[in-house]
Kinemage of the C-alpha trace (Angstrom):
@kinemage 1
@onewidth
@group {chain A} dominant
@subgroup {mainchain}
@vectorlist {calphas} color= white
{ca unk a 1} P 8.572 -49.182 68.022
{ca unk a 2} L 9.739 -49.664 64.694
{ca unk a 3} L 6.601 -50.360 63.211
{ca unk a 4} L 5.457 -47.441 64.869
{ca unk a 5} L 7.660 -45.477 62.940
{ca unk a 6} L 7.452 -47.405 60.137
{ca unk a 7} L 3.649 -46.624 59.875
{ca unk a 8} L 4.063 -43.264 60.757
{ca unk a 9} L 6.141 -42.723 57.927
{ca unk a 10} L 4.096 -44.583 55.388
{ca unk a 11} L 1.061 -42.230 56.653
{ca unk a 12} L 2.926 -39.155 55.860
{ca unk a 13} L 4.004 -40.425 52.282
{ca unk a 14} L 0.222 -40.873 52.220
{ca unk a 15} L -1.052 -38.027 53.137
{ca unk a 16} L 1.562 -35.683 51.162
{ca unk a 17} L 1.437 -38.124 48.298
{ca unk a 18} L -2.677 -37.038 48.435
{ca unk a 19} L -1.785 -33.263 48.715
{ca unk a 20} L 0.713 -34.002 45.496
{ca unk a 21} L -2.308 -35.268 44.069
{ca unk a 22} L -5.230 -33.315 45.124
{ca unk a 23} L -2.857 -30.189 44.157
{ca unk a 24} L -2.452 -31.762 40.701
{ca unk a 25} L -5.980 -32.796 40.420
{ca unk a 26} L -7.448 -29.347 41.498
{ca unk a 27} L -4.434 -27.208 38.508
{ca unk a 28} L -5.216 -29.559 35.654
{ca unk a 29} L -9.192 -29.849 36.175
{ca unk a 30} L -10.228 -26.689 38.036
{ca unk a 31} L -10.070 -23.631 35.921
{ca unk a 32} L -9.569 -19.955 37.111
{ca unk a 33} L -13.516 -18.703 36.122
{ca unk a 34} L -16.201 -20.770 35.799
{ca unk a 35} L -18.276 -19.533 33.510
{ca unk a 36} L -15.242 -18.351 31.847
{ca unk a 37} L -15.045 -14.927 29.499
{ca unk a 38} L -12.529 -14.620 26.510
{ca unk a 39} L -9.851 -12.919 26.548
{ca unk a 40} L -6.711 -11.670 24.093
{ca unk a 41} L -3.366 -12.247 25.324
{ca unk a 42} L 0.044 -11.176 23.566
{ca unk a 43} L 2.627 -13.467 23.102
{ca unk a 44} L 6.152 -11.593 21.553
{ca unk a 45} L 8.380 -13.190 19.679
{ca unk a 46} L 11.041 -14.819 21.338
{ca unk a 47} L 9.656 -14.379 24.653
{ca unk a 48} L 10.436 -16.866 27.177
{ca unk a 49} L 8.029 -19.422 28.721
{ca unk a 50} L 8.355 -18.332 32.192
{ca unk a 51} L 7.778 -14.525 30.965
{ca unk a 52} L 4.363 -16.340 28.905
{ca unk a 53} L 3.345 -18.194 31.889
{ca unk a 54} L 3.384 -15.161 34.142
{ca unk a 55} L 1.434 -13.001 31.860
{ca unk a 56} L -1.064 -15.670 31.549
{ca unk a 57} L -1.423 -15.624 35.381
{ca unk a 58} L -1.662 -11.172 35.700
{ca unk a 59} L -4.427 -11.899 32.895
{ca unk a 60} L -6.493 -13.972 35.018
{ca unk a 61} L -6.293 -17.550 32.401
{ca unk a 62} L -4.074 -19.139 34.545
{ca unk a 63} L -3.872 -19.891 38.516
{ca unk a 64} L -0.604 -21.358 39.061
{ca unk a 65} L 2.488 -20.215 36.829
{ca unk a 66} L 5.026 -23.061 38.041
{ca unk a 67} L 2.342 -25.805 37.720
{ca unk a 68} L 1.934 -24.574 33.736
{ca unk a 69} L 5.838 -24.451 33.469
{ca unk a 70} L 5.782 -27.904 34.993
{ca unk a 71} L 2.746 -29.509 32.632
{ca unk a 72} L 5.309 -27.744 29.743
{ca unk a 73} L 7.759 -29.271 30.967
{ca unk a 74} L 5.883 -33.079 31.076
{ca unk a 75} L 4.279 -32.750 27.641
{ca unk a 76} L 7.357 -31.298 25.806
{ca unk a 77} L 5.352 -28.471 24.610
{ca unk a 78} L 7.261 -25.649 26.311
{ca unk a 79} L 9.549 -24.487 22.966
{ca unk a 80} L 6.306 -24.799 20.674
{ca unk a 81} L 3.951 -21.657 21.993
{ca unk a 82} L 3.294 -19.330 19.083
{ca unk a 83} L 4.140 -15.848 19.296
{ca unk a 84} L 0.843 -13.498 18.115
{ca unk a 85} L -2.246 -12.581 19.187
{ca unk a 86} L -5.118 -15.356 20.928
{ca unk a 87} L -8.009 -15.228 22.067
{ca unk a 88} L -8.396 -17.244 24.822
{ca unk a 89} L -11.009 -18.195 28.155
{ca unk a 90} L -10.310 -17.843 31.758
{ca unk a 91} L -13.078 -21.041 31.656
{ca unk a 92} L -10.199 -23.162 30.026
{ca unk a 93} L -8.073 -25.777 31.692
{ca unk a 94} L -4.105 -25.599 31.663
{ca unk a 95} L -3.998 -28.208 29.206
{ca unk a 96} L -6.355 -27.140 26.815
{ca unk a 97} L -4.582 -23.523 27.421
{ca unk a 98} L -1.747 -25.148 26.864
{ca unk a 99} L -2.535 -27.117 23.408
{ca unk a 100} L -4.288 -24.140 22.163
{ca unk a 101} L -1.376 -22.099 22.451
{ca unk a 102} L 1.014 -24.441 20.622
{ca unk a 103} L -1.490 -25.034 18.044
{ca unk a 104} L -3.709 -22.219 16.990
{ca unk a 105} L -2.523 -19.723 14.395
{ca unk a 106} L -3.998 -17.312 16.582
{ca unk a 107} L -6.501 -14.400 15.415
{ca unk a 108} L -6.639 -13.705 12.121
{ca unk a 109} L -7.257 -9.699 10.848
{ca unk a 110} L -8.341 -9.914 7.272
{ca unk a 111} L -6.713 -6.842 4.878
{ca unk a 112} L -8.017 -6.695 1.675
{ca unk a 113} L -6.399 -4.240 -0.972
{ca unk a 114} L -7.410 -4.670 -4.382
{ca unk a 115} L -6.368 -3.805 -7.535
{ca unk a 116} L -5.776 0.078 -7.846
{ca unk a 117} L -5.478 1.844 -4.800
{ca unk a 118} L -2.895 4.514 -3.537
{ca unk a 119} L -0.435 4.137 -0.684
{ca unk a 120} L -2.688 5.877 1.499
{ca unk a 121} L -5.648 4.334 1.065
{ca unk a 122} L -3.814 0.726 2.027
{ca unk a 123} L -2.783 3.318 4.890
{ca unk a 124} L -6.624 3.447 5.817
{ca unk a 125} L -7.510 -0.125 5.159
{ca unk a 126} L -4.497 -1.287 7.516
{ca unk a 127} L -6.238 1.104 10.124
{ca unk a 128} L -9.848 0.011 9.417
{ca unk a 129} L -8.320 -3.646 9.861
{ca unk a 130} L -6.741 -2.732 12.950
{ca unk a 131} L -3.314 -3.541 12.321
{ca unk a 132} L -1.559 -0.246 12.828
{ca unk a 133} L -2.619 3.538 12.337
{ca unk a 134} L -2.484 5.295 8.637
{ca unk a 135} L 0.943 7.133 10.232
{ca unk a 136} L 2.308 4.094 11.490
{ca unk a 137} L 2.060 2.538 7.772
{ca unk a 138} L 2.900 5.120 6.100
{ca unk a 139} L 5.887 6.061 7.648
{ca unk a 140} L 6.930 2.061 7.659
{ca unk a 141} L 6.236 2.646 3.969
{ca unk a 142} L 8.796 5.459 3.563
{ca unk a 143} L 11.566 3.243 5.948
{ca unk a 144} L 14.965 4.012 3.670
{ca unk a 145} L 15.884 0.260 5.542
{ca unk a 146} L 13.002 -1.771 4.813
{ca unk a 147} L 13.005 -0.177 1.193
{ca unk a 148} L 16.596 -1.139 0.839
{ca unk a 149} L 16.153 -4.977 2.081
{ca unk a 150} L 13.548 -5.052 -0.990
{ca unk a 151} L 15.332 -3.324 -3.807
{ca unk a 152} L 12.250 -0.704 -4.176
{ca unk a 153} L 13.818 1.937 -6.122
{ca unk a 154} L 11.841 4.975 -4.785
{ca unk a 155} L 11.785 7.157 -1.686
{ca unk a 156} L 8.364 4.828 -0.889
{ca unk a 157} L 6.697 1.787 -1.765
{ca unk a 158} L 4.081 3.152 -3.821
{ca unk a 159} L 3.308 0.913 -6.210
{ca unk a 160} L 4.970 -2.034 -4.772
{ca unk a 161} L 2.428 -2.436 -2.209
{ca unk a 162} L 1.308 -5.229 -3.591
{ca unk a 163} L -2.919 -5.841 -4.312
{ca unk a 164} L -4.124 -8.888 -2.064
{ca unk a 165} L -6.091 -10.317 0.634
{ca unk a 166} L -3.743 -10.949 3.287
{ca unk a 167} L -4.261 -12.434 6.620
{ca unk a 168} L -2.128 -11.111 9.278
{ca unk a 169} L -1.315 -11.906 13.418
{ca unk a 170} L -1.734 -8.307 14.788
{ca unk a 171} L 1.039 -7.192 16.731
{ca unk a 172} L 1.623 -5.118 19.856
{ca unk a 173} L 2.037 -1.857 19.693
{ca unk a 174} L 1.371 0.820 16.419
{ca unk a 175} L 3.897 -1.065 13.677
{ca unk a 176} L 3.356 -0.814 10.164
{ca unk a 177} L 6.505 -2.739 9.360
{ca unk a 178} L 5.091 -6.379 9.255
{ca unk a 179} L 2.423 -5.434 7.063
{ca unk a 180} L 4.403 -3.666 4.542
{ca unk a 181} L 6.848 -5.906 4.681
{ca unk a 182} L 4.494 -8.771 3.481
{ca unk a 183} L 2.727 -6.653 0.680
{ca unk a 184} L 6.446 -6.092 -0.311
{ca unk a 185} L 7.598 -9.886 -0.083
{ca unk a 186} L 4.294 -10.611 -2.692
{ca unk a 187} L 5.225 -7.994 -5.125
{ca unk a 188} L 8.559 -9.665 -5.300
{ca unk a 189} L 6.767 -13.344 -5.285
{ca unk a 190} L 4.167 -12.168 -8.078
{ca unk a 191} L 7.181 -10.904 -10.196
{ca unk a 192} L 8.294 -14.296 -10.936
{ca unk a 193} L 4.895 -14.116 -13.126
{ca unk a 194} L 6.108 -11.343 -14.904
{ca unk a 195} L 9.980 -11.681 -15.279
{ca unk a 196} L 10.416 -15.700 -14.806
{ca unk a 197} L 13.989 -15.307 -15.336
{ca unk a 198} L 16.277 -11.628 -15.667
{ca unk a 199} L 14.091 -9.153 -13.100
{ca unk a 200} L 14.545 -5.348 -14.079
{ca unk a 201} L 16.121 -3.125 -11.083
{ca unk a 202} L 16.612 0.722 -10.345
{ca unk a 203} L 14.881 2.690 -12.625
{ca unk a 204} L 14.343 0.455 -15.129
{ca unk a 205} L 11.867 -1.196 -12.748
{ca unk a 206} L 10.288 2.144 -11.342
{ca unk a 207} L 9.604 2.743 -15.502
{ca unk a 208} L 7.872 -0.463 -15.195
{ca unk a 209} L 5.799 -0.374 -12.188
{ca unk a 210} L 5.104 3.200 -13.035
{ca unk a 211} L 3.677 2.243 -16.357
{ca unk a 212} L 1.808 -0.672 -15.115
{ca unk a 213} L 0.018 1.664 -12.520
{ca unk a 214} L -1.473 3.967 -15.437
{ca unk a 215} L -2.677 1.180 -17.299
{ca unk a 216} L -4.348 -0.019 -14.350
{ca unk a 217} L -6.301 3.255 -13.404
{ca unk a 218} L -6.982 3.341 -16.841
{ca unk a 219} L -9.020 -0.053 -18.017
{ca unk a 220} L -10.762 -2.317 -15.518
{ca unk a 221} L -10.622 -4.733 -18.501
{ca unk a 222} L -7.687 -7.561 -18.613
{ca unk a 223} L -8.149 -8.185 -22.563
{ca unk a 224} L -7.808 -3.875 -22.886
{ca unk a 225} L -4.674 -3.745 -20.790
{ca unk a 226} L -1.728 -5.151 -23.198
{ca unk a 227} L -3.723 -2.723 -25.565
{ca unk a 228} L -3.402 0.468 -23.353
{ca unk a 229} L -0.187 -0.173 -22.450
{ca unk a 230} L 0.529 -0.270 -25.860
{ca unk a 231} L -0.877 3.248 -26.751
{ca unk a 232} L 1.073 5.031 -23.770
{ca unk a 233} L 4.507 3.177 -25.415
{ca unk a 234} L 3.878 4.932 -28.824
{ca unk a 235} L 3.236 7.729 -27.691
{ca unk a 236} L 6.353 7.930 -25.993
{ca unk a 237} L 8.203 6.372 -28.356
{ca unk a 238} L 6.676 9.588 -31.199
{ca unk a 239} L 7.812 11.973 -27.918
{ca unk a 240} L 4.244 12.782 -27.507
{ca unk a 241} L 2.381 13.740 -23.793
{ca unk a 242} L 0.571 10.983 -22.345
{ca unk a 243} L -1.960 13.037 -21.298
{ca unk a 244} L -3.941 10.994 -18.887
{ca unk a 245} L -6.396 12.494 -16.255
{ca unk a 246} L -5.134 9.629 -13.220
{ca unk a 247} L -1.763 11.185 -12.857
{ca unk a 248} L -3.306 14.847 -12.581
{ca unk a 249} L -6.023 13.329 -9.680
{ca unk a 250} L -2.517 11.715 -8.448
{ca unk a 251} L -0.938 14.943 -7.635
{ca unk a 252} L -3.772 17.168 -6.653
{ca unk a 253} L -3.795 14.372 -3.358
{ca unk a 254} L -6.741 15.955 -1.394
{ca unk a 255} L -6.990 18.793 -3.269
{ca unk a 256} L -9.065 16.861 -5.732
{ca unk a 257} L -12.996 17.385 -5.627
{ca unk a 258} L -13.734 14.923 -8.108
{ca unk a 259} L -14.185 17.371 -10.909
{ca unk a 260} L -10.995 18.009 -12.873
{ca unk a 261} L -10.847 21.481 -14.253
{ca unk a 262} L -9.341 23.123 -17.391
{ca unk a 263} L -7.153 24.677 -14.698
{ca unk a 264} L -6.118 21.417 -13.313
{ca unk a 265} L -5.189 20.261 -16.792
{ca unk a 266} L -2.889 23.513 -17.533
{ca unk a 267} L -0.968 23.508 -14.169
{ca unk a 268} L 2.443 23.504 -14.630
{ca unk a 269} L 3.244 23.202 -11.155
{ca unk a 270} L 1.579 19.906 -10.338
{ca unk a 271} L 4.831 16.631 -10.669
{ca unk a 272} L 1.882 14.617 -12.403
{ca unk a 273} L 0.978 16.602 -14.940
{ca unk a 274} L 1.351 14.404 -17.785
{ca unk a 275} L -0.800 17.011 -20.051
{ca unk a 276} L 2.171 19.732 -19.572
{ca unk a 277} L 5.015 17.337 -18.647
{ca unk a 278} L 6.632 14.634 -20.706
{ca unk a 279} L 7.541 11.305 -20.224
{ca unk a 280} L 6.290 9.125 -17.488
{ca unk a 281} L 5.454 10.626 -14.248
{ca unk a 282} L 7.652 10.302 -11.426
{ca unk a 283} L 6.710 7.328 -9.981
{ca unk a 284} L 3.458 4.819 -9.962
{ca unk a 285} L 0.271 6.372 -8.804
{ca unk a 286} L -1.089 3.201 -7.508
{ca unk a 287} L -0.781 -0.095 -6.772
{ca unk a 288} L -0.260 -2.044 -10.060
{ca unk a 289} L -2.141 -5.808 -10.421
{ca unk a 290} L -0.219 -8.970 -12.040
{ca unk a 291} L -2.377 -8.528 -15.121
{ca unk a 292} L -1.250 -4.446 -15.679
{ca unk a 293} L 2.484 -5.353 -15.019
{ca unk a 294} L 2.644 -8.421 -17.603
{ca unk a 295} L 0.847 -5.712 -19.748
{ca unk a 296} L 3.655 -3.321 -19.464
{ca unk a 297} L 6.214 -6.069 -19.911
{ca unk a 298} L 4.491 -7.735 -22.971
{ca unk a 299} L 2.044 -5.032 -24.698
{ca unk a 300} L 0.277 -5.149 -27.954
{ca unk a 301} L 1.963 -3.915 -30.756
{ca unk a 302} L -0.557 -1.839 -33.278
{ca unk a 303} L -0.605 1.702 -34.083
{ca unk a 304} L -3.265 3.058 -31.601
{ca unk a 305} L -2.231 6.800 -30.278
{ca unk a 306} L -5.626 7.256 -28.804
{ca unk a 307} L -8.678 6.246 -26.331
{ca unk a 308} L -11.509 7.345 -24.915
{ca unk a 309} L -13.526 5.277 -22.803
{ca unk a 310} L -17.377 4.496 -24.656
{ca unk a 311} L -19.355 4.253 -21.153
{ca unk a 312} L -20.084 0.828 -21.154
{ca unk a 313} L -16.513 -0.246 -19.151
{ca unk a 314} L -14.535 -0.622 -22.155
{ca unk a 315} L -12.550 1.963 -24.679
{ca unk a 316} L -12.813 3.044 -28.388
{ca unk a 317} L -9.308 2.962 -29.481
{ca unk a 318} L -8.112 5.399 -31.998
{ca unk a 319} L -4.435 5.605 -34.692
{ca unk a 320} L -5.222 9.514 -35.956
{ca unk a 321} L -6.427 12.461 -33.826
{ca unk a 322} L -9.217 13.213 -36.279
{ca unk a 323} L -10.916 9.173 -35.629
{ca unk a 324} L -10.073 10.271 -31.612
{ca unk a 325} L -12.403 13.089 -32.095
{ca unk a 326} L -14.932 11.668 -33.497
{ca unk a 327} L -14.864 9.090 -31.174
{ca unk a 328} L -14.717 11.515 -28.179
{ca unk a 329} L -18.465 12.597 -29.783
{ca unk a 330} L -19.678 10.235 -30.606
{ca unk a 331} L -19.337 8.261 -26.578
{ca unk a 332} L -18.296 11.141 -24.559
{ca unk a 333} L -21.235 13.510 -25.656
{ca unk a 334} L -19.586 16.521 -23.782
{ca unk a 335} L -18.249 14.529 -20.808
{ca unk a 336} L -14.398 14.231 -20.357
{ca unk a 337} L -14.523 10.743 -19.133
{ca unk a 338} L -10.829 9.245 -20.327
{ca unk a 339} L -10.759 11.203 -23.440
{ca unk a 340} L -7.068 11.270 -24.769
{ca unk a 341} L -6.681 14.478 -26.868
């Protein structure tokens, strides 16, 4: 009788231990589609692994939410999944689910913004890249808070968007802040470049970036910049106009065809008139490089007043009006180009 039982129960361990198994064998080998299609799955930050492992399931990569919670559990990978965006396969295994999501930096959306370019055309670019919408940016751009947390003396960031390529984990939902945020964290990063000890502040450093983002629609050359940056400082310095077409284009915005008129240059009404207004305009009209702002901060000194650009990429640089209009005919040959009158 008692080996009866005895065998009875040693069948049943059997049996259930071969259910434990075949169960275990079936989650860790089988996976849910076979062939398998990708998929992107969200993961937000700080959510919890249960929350992860249940979305994973509702997506269709996963069979069995407890069993992933479980292999978590066993491999002491549970605290180590990534928050962002994957791309994953419903033809995976947990485990390889599982190692890619505590591994993998996730996709990767590539935002370049060079040298140059407004506020809204980053706007456009972080659209094109599919990281937010142009309103979403912008209006992260124009966040008193986030503006604040970087000591951006301005009512936006333009300016202090700084040029890159960056590399960014899209995010749920239409958020500008994260990529703002990191264009601001590199203009502050780059800076070290420019002021390794003492940083300017307020509007000391709105003078500076503003500055820095005429020279730079001005000269695509790095040798011309200290150069340029030193003709727009003595002019100011003599109390004369700067008199520079960018910050006109600046504040037409759309209204600009590409053909800037006598009109245009005789508007009184237009902030960015630097042909009718004095003094620096108010506030950068683009995004400033590394090479523009140690311009700015370290500019030639010489006794150029004038420009005018000769055609070929570079500028014939003038010290009286009468060698600037000779210079203007001689390259310009009745186009306006970057004449400085």
């Amino acid at each position: 009788m008692l080996r009866s039982l005895l065998l009875g129960f040693f069948l049943v361990v059997l049996v259930t231990a071969g259910l434990v198994g075949y169960r275990a064998y079936d989650f860790l080998a089988v996976s849910p589609e076979s062939p398998g299609q990708p998929k992107i799955v969200y993961i937000e930050q700080g959510q919890s692994f249960e929350a992860v492992a249940n979305m994973l399931v509702a997506e269709g990569v996963l069979r069995d939410a407890t069993g992933f919670r479980l292999l978590a559990k066993a491999t002491d990978k549970g605290g180590r999944v990534k928050a962002g965006e994957f791309e994953v396969s419903t033809g995976w295994t947990p485990m390889r689910l599982l190692d890619y999501l505590t591994t993998a930096k996730g996709v990767q959306h590539r935002l370049a913004a060079p040298e140059g370019l407004t506020m809204r055309q980053i706007a456009r670019l972080a659209e094109e890249a599919g990281l937010c919408s142009q309103a979403a940016f912008l209006k992260a751009a124009s966040d008193p808070e986030l503006l604040k947390k970087y000591n951006i003396p301005a009512s936006n960031a333009e300016g202090f968007l700084f040029p890159n390529t960056y590399l960014f984990t899209r995010k749920r939902g239409d958020d500008g802040t994260y990529v703002v945020e990191a264009m601001l964290k590199e203009f502050w990063k780059q800076a070290d470049f420019v002021w390794p000890t003492a940083k300017p502040a307020g509007k000391d450093l709105l003078a500076v970036v503003t500055l820095a983002s005429l020279v730079e629609k001005e000269t695509g050359v790095d040798a011309e910049r200290p150069r340029v940056a030193g003709v727009f400082l003595n002019r100011l310095a003599k109390g004369m106009l700067l008199q520079t077409d960018p910050t006109i284009i600046y504040g037409l915005g759309d209204k600009f065809n590409g053909n800037l008129t006598r009109a245009h240059l005789e508007d009184p009404t237009n902030l960015y008139n630097t042909y009718t207004r004095p003094g620096l305009p108010p506030g950068p009209i683009c995004s400033p490089g590394l090479k523009s702002l140690q311009a700015v901060t370290a500019p030639e000194i010489h006794d150029f007043y004038y420009f005018v650009a000769t055609g070929e990429g570079e500028h014939k640089f003038s010290k009286t009006l009468d060698e600037h209009v000779n210079a203007v005919n001689k390259y310009q040959r009745g186009r306006r180009g970057k004449a400085q009158p």
